[in-house]
KOLDREN-304082 format. One record per residue (C-alpha): x, y, z; residue in three letters. Coordinates in steps of 0.001 Angstrom, whole numbers, padded with zeros to 6 digits, always signed. Layout:
N
XYZAla
...
This chain:
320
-008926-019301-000177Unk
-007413-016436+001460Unk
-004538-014614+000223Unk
-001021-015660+001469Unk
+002617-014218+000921Unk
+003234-015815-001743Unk
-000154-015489-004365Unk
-000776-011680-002871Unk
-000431-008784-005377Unk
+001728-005940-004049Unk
-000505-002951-003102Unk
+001322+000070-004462Unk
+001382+002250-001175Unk
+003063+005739-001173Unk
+003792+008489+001167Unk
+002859+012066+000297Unk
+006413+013742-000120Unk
+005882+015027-002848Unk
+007275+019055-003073Unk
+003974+021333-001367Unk
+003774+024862-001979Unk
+005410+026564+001558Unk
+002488+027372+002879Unk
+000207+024534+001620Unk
-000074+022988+005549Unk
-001701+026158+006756Unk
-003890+027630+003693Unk
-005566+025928+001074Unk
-004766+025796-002844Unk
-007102+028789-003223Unk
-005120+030931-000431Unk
-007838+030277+002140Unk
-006936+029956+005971Unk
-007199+026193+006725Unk
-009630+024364+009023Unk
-007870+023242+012047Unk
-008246+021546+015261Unk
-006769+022287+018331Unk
-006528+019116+021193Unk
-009169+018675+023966Unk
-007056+016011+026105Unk
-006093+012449+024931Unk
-009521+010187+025223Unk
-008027+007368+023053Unk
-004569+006188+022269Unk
-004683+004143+018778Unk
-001729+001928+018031Unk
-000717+000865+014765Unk
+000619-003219+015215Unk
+001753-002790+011251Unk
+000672-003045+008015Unk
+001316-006823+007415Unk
-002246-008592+007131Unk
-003047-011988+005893Unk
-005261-010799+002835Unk
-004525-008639+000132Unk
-007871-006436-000479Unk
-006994-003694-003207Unk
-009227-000436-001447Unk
-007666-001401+002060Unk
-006598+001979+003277Unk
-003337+000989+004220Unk
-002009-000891+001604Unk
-002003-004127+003675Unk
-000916-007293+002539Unk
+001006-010563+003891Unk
+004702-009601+004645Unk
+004051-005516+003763Unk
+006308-003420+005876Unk
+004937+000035+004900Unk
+004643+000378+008985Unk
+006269-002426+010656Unk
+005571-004502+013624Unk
+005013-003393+017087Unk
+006679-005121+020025Unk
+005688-004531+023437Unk
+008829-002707+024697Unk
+007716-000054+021246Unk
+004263+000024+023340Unk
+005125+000419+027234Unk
+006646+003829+027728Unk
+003785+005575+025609Unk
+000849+003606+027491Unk
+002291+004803+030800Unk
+002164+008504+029343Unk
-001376+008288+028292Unk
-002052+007508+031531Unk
-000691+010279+033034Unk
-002732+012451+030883Unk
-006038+010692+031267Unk
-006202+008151+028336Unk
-010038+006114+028982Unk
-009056+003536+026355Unk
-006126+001760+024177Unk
-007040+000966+020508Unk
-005906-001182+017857Unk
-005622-001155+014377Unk
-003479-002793+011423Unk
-002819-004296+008646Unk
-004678-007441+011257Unk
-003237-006844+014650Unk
-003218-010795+015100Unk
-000995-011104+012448Unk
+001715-009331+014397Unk
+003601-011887+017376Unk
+003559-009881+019950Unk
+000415-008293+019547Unk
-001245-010904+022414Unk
+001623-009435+024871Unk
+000686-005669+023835Unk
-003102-006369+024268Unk
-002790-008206+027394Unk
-000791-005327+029027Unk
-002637-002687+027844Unk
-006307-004487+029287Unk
-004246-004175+032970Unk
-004364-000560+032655Unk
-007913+000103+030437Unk
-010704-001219+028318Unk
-009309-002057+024744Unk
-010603-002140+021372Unk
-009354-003855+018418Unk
-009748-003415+014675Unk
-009375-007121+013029Unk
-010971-009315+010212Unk
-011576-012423+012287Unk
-010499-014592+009984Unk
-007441-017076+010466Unk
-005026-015336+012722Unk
-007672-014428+015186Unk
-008937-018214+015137Unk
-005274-019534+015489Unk
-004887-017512+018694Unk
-007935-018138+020873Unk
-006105-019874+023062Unk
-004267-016989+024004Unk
-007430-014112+024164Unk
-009220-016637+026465Unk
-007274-015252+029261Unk
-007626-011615+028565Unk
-011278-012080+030229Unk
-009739-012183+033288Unk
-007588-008712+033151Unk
-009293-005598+034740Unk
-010700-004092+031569Unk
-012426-005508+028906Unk
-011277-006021+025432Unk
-013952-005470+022174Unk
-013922-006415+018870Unk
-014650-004298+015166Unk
-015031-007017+012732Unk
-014756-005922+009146Unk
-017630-007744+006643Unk
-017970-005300+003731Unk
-021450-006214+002598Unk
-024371-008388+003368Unk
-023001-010894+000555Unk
-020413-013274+000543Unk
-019748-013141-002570Unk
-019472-009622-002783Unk
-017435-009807+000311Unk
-015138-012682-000898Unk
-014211-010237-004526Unk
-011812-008510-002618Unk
-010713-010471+000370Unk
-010553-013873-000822Unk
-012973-016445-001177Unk
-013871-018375+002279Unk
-013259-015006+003942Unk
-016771-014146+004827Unk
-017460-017400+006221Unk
-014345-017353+008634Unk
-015326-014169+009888Unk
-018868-015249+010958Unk
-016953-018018+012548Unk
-014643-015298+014340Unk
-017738-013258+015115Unk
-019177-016365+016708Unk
-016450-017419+018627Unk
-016017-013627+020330Unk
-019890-013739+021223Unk
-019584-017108+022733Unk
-016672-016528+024516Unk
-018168-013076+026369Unk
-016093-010439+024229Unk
-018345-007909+023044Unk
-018149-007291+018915Unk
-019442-004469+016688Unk
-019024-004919+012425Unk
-017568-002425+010671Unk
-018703-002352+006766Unk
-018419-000568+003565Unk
-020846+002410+003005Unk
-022337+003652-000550Unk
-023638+006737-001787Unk
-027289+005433-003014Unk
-027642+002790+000155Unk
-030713+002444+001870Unk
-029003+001693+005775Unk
-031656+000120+007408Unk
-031790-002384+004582Unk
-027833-002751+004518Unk
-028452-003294+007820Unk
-031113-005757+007672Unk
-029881-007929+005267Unk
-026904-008247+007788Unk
-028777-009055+010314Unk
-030608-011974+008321Unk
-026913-013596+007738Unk
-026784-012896+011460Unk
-029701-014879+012457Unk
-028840-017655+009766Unk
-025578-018287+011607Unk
-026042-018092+016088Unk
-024950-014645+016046Unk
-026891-012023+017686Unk
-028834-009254+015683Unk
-028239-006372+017581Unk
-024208-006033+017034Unk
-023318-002460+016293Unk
-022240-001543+012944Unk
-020275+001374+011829Unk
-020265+002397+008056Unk
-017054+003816+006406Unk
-016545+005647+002871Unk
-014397+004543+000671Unk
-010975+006113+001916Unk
-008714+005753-001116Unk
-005248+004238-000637Unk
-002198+005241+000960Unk
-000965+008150-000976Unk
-003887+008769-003151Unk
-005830+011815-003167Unk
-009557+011798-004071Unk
-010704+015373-005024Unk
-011930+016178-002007Unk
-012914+020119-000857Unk
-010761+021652+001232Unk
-011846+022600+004817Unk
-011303+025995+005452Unk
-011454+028204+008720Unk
-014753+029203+007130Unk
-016033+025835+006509Unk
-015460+025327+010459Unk
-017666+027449+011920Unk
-020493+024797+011289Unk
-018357+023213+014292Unk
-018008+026726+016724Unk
-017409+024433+020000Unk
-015127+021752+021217Unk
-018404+019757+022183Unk
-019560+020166+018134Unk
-015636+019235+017238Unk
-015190+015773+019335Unk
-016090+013946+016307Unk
-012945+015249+015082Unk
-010705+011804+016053Unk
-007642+014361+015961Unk
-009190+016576+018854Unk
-008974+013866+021754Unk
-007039+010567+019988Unk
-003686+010488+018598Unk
-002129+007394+016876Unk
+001255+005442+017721Unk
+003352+004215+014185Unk
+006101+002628+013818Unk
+009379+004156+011419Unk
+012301+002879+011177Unk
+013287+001941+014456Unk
+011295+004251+016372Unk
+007729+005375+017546Unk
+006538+008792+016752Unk
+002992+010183+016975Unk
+000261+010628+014472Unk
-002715+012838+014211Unk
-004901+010269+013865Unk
-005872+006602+012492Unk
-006556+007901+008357Unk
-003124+010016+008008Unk
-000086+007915+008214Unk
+000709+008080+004464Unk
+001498+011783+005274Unk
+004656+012797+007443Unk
+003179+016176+007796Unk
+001027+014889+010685Unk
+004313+012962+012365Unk
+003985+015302+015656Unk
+006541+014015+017544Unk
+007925+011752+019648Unk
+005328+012192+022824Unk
+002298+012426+023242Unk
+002506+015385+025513Unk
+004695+017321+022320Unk
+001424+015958+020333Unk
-001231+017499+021968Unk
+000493+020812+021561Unk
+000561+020999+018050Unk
-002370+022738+015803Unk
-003803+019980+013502Unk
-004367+021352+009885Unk
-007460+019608+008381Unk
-005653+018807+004875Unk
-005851+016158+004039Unk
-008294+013920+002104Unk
-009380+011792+004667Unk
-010158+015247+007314Unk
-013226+015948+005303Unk
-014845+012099+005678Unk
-014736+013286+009393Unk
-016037+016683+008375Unk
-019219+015526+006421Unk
-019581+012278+007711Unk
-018486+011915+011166Unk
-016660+008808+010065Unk
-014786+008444+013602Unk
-012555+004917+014003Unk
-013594+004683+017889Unk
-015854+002288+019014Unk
-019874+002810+018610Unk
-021020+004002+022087Unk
């Protein structure tokens, strides 16, 4: 069965505040200038709908679980006035990630207005609160832009799968994943990478399920490293100003989600700006209230998470 509010174990989620040396943002614990990236425009707009999710799964990297209010609940009226800015600077698409966005009530509203204005793209595990709502997506097809899907299925095993996010869970999300397809909304899967993997035969064995169950072969997928959780720190190296010149031009930096996405959280009562989708446990990369004061602001590459988009690429936008 899935996890609900009241069988879930509390993720322990923290915030890095904990006392930096003054000059940690800009040079590294060996004294080193930092790795930084300047903004090339605003491409994507990511909003955060929360961190409340119906499952509980202990490596999610935001701490989700049902009820959490790390980063609570967007509403609409949170949403408008920064959609309208991104589109006076050029936005191409609106994202969405969580906790699961369907979890959130008003998240329908949000995602219907934002598919008036451009194509959308949601993060979500398919599972029960997507299924509860198809009712209200069906109508989405008719809005100007189209709206895809990144389903999360860890591995090419139930089982395996089920560990962590509750047993049943692989099974509703093929049945999510099914329902999109059949219903015309375009879907990509989003799994778990590991360091000895073979991809093609990750990839292969998903594709078996695939067949096994009506749902086409040829989905996307997009393979993430294991981020840590909020707060944690992993050991990674720091990127230095050195370490950057293996990306000299903004063309080699794009990968960089922080040079042309920024990411909308909720605090308190308010909206403020975020570097990026991996970075919300740290205030450091709050950069304001706009988006225009955003894309002003140097980003420093420190933290943990900057060098899985260093070595990896490991980018949260949707597969081309």
């Amino acid at each position: 069965m899935p996890f609900s509010a009241n069988t879930a174990q509390r993720i322990p989620a923290t915030e890095l505040v904990a006392p930096r040396h003054i000059d940690s943002w800009t040079h590294t614990r060996a004294g080193e200038p930092r790795g930084y990236i300047d903004a090339d425009g605003l491409r994507e707009l990511w909003i955060h709908t929360g961190t409340a999710c119906n499952l509980a799964c202990p490596f999610c990297l935001e701490g989700s679980h049902p009820g959490d209010g790390r980063i609570p609940g967007m509403k609409l009226d949170d949403v408008k006035p920064f959609l309208h800015e991104a589109l006076e600077l050029g936005v191409e698409q609106f994202s969405f990630t969580g906790g699961e966005p369907f979890v959130i009530r008003d998240f329908i509203h949000i995602l219907d207005y934002a598919s008036h204005h451009r194509p959308c793209f949601v993060l979500t595990n398919a599972t029960d609160p997507l299924l509860k709502r198809t009712h209200q997506l069906l109508p989405l097809k008719d809005n100007p832009h189209p709206v895809r899907f990144r389903v999360s299925l860890d591995f090419p095993d139930a089982a395996r799968h089920d560990v962590d996010r509750g047993e049943g869970s692989f099974a509703k999300a093929l049945e999510g994943i099914r329902w999109l397809h059949e219903h015309g909304f375009a879907v990509s899967i989003a799994r778990q990478s590991e360091a000895d993997e073979d991809p093609e035969q990750v990839e292969a064995a998903f594709r078996a399920i695939f067949r096994e169950h009506g749902i086409p072969e040829d989905l996307a997928f997009t393979a993430f490293p294991d981020f840590g959780t909020p707060g944690s720190e992993d050991g990674s190296p720091e990127i230095t100003e050195t370490c950057m010149e293996k990306y000299p031009t903004r063309e080699s930096q794009a990968h960089f989600m922080c040079s042309n996405t920024r990411m909308l959280v909720k605090k308190d009562d308010h909206v403020r700006v975020y570097a990026c989708t991996l970075v919300d446990d740290d205030p450091d990369y709050d950069l304001g209230g706009t988006l225009k004061e955003s894309l002003d602001t140097r980003i420093m590459l420190r933290h943990h998470r900057c060098f899985a988009c260093y070595r990896f690429g490991a980018s949260c936008s949707a597969p081309e």
